[in-house]
N, C-alpha and C positions, 0 to 999 in steps of 0.2 A: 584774384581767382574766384570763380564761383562755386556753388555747391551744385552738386549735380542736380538737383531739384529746381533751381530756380533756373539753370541753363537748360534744361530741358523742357520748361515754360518757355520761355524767351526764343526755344527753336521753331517750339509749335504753333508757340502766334504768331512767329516771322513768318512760320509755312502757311499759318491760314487755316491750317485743322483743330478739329476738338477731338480729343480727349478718345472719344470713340471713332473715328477715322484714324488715329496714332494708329488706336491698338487693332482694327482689321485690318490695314494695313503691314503690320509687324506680324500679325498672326498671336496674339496674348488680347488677355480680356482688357475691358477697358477699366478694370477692378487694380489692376495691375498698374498702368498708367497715371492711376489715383495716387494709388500707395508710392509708386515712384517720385512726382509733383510735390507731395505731402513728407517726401524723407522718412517714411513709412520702411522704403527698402529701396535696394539697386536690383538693374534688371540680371539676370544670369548673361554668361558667356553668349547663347542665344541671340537674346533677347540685344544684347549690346552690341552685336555685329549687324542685326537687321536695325538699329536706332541708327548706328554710324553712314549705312547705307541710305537709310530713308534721308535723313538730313546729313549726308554728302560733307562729313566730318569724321574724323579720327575719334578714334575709340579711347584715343587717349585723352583726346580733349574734350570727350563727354565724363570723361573718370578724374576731370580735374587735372590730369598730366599737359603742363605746355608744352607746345610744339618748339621743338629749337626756332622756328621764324618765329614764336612768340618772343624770345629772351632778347632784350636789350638793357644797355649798359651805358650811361647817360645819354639817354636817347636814341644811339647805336645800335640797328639789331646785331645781335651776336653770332658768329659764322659756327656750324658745325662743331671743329676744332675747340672753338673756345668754350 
């Protein structure tokens, strides 16, 4: 599982932006995005619905929560149920 700092590097260089395209984009400074990267701080409620949007990911899986198609079990993904 990663930390939400280094997943949210790892989203932004997948997407190709810096740092300051993030944050006009999401509408927050790019003071903010820093401090995000750096584990400084998480974004608010806000702030975490426009990052889930922008990079076309669950809110959960920017907060570290996997997604049940994440859970597998010798190799297995895991059905809902289980």
């Amino acid at each position: 599982m990663f930390m939400f700092a280094s997943l949210l590097k790892q989203l932004r260089a997948k997407k190709g932006v810096s740092q300051l395209e993030l944050a006009k984009a999401i509408g927050v400074s790019n003071g903010n995005v820093g401090d995000w990267e750096r584990g400084r701080s998480k974004p608010g409620y806000d702030a975490l619905i426009a990052l889930s949007r922008f990079f076309e990911v669950s809110a959960g899986r920017l907060l570290e929560s996997p997604e049940v198609s994440d859970l597998v079990c010798a190799g297995v993904p895991l059905s809902e149920a289980e």
